[in-house]
C-alpha positions in Angstrom: -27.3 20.1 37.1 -23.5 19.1 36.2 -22.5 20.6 33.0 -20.8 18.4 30.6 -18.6 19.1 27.5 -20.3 17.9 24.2 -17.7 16.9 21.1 -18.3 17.6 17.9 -18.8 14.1 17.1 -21.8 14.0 19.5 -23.2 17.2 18.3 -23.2 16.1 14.7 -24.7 12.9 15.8 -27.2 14.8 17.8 -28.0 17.6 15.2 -30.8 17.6 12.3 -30.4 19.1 9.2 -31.9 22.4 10.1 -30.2 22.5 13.2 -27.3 22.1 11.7 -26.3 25.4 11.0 -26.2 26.7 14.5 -23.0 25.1 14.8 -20.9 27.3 12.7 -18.9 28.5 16.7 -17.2 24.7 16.3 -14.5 23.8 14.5 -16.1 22.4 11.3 -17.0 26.1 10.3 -14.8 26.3 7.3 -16.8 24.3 5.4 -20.1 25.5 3.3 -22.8 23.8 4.4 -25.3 25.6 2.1 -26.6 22.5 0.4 -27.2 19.9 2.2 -31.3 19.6 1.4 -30.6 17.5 -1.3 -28.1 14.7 -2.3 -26.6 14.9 -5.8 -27.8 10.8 -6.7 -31.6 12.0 -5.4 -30.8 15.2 -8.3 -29.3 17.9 -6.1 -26.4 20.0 -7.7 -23.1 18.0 -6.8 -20.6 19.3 -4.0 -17.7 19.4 -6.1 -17.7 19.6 -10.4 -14.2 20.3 -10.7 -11.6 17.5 -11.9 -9.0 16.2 -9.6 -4.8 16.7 -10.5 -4.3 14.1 -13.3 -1.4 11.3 -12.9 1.2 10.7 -13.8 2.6 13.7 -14.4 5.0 13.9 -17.7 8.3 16.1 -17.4 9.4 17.1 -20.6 12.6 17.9 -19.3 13.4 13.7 -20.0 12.9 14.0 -23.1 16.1 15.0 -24.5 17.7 11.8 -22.6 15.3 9.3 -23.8 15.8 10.3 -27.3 19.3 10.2 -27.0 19.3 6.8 -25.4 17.2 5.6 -28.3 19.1 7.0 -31.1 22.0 5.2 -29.6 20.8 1.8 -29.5 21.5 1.4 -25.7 18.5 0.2 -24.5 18.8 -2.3 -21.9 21.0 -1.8 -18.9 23.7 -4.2 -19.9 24.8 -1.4 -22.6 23.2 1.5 -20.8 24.1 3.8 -17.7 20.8 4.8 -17.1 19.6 2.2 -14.7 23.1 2.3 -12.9 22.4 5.5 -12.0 18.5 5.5 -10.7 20.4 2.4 -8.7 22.7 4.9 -7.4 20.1 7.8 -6.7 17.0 5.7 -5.4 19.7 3.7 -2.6 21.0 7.5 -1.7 17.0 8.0 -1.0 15.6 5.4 0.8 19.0 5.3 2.8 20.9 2.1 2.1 23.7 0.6 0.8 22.6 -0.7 -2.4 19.8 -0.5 -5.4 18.8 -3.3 -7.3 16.2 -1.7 -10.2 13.8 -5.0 -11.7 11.1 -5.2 -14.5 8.4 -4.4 -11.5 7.6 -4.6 -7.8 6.7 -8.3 -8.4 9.6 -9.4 -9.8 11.3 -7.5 -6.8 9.3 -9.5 -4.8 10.1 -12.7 -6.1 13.7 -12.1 -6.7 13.6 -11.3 -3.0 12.3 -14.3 -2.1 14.7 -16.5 -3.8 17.5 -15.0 -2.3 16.7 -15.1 1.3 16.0 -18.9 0.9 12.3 -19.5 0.5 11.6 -22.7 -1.4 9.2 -25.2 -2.1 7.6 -26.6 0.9 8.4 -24.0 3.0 5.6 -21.4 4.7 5.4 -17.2 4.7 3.5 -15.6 7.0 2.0 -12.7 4.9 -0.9 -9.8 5.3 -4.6 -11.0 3.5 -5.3 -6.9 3.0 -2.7 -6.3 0.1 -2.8 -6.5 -3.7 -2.6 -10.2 -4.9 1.2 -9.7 -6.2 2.1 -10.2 -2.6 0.9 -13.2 -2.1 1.2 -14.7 -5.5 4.7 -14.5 -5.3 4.8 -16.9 -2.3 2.5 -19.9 -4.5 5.4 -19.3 -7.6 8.0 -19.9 -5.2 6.0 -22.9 -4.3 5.5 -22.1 -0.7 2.4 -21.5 1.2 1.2 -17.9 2.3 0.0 -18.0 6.1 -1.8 -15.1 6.5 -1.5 -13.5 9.5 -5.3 -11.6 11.1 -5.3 -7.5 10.3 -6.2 -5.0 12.9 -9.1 -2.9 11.0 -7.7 0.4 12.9 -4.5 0.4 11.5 -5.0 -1.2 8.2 -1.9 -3.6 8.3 -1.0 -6.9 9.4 -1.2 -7.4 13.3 2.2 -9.3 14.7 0.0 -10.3 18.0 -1.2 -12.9 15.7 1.6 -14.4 14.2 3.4 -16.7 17.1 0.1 -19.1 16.8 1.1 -19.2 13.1 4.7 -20.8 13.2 5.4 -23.7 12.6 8.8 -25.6 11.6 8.3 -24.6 7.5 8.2 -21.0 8.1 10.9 -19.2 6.6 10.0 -15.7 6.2 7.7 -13.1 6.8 6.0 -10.9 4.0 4.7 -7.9 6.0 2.8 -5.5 3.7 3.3 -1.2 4.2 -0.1 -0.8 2.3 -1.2 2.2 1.1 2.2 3.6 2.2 1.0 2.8 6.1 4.0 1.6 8.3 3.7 -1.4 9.8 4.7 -1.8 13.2 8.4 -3.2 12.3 9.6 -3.4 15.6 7.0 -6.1 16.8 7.9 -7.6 13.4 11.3 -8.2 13.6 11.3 -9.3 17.0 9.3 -12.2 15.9 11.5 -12.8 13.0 14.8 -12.5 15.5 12.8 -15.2 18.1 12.3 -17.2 15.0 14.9 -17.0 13.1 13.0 -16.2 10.0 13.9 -13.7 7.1 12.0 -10.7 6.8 10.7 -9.1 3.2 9.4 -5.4 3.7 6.2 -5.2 0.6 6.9 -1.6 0.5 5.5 -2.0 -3.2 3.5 1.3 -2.0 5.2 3.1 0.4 8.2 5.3 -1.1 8.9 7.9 1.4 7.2 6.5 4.3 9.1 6.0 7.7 9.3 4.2 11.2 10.8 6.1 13.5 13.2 7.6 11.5 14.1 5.1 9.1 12.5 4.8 5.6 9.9 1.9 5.2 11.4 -0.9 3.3 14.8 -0.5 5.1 14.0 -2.0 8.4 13.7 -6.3 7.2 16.4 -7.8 5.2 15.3 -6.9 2.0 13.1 -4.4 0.9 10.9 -4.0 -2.4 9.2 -1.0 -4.3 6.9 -0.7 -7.4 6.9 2.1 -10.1 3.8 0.7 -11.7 1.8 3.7 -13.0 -0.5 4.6 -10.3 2.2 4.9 -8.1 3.7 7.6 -6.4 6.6 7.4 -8.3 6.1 6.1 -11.3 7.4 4.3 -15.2 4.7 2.4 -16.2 6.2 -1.2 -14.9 9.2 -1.1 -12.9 10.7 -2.2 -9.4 13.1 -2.2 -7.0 15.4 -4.2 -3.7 17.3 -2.1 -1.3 19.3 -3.5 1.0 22.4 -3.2 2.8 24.0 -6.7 3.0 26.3 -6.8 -0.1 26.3 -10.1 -0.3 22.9 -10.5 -0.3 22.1 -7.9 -2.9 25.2 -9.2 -5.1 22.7 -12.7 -5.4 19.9 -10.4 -6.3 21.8 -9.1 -9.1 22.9 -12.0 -9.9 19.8 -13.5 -9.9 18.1 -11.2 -12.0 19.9 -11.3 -15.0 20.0 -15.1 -16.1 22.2 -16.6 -12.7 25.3 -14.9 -14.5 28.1 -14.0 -12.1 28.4 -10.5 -10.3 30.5 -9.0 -7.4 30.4 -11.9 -4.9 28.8 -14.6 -5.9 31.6 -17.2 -7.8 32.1 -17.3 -10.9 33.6 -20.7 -11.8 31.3 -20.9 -14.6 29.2 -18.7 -16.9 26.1 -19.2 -15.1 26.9 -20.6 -11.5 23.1 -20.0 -10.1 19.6 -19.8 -10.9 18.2 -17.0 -12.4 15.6 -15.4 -14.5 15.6 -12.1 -16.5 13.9 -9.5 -14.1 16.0 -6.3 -15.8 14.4 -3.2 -15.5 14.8 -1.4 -19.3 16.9 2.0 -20.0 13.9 4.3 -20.8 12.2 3.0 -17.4 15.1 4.2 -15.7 14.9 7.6 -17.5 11.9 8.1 -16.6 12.2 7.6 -12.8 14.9 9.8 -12.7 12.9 12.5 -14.0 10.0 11.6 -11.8 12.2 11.4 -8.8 12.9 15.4 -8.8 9.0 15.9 -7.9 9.0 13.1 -5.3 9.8 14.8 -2.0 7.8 18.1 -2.4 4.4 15.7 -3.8 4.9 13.3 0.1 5.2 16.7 1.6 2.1 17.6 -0.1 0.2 14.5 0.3 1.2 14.7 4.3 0.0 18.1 4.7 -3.3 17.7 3.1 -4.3 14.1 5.0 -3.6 15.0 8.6 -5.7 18.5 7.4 -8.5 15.7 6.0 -7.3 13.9 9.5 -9.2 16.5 11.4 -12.2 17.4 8.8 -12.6 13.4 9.0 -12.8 12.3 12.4 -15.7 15.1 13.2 -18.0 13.6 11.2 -20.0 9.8 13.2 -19.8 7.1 11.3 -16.1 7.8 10.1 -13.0 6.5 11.1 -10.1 7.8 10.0 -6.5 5.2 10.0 -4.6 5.1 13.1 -0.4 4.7 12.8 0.8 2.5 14.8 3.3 5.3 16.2 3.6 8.3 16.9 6.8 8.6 15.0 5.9 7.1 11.9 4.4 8.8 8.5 2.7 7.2 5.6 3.9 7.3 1.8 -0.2 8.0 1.2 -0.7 5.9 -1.9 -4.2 6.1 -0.8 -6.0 7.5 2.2 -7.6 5.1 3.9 -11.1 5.2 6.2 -13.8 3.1 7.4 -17.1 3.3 7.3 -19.4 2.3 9.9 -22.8 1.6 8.5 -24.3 1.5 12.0 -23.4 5.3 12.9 -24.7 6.1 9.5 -28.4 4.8 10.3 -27.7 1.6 8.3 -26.4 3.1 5.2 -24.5 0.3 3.1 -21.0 0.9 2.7 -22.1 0.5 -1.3 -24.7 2.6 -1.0 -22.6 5.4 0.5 -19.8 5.1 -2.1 -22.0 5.6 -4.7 -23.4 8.6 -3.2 -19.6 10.0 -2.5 -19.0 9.5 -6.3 -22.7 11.4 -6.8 -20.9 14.1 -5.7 -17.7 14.4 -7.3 -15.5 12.9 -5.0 -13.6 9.8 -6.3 -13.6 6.5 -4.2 -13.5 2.9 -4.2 -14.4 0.3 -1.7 -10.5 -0.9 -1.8 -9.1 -4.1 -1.5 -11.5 -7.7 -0.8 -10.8 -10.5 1.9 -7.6 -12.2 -0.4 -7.4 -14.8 1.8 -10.7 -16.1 0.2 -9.6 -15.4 -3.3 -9.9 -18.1 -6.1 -6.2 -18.5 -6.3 -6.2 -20.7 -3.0 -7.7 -23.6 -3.7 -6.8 -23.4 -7.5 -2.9 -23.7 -5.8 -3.9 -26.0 -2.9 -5.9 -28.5 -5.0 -2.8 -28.8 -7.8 -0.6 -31.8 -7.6 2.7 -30.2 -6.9 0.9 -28.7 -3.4 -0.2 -31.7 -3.1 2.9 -33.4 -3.3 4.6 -30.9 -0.9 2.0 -30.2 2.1 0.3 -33.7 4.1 -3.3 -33.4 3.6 -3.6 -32.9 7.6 -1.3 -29.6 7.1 -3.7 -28.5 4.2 -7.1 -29.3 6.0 -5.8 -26.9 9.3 -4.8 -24.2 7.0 -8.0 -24.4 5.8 -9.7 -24.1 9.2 -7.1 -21.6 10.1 -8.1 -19.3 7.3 -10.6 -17.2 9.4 -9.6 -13.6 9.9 -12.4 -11.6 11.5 -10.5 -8.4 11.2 -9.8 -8.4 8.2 -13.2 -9.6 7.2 -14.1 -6.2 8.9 -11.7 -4.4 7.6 -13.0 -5.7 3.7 -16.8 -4.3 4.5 -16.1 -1.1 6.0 -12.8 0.3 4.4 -13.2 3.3 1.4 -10.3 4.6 0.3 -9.1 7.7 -1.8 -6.6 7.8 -4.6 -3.2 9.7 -3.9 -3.3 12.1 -6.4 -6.5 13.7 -5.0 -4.1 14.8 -1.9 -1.9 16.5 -4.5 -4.6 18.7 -4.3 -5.5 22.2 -2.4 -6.9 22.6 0.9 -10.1 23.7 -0.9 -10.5 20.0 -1.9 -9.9 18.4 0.8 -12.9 20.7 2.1 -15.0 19.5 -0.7 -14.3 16.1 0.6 -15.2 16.7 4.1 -18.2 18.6 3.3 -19.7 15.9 0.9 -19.0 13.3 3.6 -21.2 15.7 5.9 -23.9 16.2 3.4 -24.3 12.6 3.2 -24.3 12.1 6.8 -27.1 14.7 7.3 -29.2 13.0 4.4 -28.6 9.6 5.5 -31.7 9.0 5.7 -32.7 9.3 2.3 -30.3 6.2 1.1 -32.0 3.6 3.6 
């Protein structure tokens, strides 16, 4: 008889619950697997009781700056150096030329958009799995968002699908870094160069994160960040463009603040563009500064605990942890992303499981839902000014176009984990692993 080499996964899958414990010699062994008889939502004692690190973090070191800047009555940037100088310090960071701070990652967004020359009428190919800012940006500047299929392993947009896509109204693409996961920019922008279409990094949540070598959010034309609360680094509301093209990033300042003149863009008159107020405020600024001492060491700690989760993860059947799209890329780990395959679980719903995870102390949420189907669509398609601007034939095959089966996937299987829990110790991320096992080898009790 041949002998064979038996993974973990397969000895798991293989194992009962009071066979379990024979497996202690595999790799798995660091986590206590003493009470497994009984899930904590059928009345068993919970896996973990603890709390998980708070966010956001306050310094208290800022406070002596923000009062000052109050006291002094210089509260937005066009009296203040404040914002200047997170400008100065957030470019020196992500690696580019230039800064461009705005009132929040939507407004960076749409600023963005304006700049590089998408207008009404025209078409942005754009990721469904993604928070509805990036696509809501794309109906205010009266265009139409094309979304492009996602491959459920990665968790991103999938360029394979967007030649099929183009047509002679595209004008940009919108590709989304979600959850701080690098998108695979090179397959992007070859596209884009083919095409001749601009290229908008939504690095909204990906501070930090890289493509071979080069900070997400610095590989398109224009790149843009949020410091909305949850975030990594965050001030409450806030945002940000990088870029390196001065010209360019001279119309987003310009822009910005009213259409008023700035660096190169003419100034034959007092306001010689468009614009809008999309300022970001003095204490914001303040703020970010403070939070920016704390950014690299908490990626380096987020990094180190998910590829340890990583290996804890991908033991356990039913699980499948994200897959980069390269080797040399790392995510900004906003959240920490897996899905769950109800099949490998003995039919578990995804729901079902969730609300077990939570049973047991362990924080999750079932993530983002298929956007693409969202009610926003056919509010924005059935209004008169889309109307006006698309034929109803060019409607009617967007409409039949608007099938994404990976994404659709993606939708019912993903579960994700908030970043602060991977500010944690390693002795978390066993309790995570170990509650994921214990439900595993109770599965059968949730059916």
């Amino acid at each position: 008889m041949t002998n064979r080499k038996i993974t973990r996964r397969q000895a798991i899958a293989t194992a009962s619950a009071g066979t379990l414990g024979a497996l202690t010699t595999l790799p798995f062994t660091s986590i206590n697997l003493s009470n497994t008889t009984k899930l904590a939502i059928h009345g068993g004692n919970k896996v973990r009781s603890a709390t998980w690190p708070a966010w956001p973090v306050w310094d208290p070191a800022a406070e002596t700056d923000m009062l000052q800047m109050l006291r002094s009555g210089r509260w937005w940037r066009g009296r203040g150096e404040y914002v200047e100088e997170f400008e100065k310090q957030y470019a020196s960071l992500m690696g580019t030329k230039r800064c461009l701070a705005t009132a929040s990652g939507t407004t960076a967004l749409l600023v963005a958009m304006h700049v590089l020359g998408v207008d009404a009428g025209d078409e942005v190919l754009v990721s469904p799995y993604t928070f509805i800012a990036t696509y809501n940006v794309i109906f205010m500047s009266k265009a139409l968002p094309v979304f492009i299929d996602t491959d459920p392993e990665t968790f991103l947009i999938n360029p394979e699908d967007m030649e099929g896509k183009i047509t002679d109204r595209t004008s940009a693409i919108l590709p989304v870094h979600i959850y701080g996961l690098p998108v695979d920019m090179d397959k992007v922008m070859a596209v884009a160069r083919k095409h001749n279409l601009k290229v908008i990094e939504d690095a909204c949540q990906a501070w930090l994160g890289e493509y071979k070598g080069k900070k997400l959010g610095t590989l398109g034309d224009l790149g843009c960040f949020s410091f909305q609360n949850s975030k990594n680094l965050p001030t409450g509301e806030g945002g940000a463009i990088v870029g390196n093209n001065d010209d360019i990033m001279d119309r987003c300042h310009s822009f910005h603040n009213c259409g008023r003149p700035f660096g190169s863009v003419e100034r034959s008159s007092e306001y010689p563009m468009r614009g809008s107020n999309r300022r970001m405020q003095q204490y914001q600024a303040i703020t970010l500064l403070s939070q920016m001492k704390r950014i690299q060491a908490d990626a380096d700690r987020r990094l180190e605990n998910a590829l340890y989760l990583d290996k804890k993860l991908n033991e356990i059947p039913g699980i499948k942890t994200y897959r980069l799209v390269t080797e040399e890329a790392r995510s900004a780990y906003h959240m920490y992303p897996f899905r769950f395959i109800s099949e490998e679980f003995g039919g578990v719903k995804r729901e079902k499981f969730i609300e077990a995870l939570r049973a047991e102390g362990i924080a999750c949420s079932p993530g983002y839902g298929p956007q693409n189907k969202e009610g926003i669509i056919e509010e924005a398609l059935s209004s008169k000014g889309y109307k006006r601007l698309f034929s109803e034939s060019r409607l009617r095959q967007w409409r039949e176009q608007n099938h994404l089966p990976g994404n659709d996937r993606l939708c019912r299987e993903a579960v994700i984990f908030g970043q602060n829990m991977l500010l944690g110790t390693r002795s978390d991320m066993d309790d995570i692993a170990h509650a994921i096992l214990k439900i595993y080898e109770n599965r059968e009790s949730l059916r």
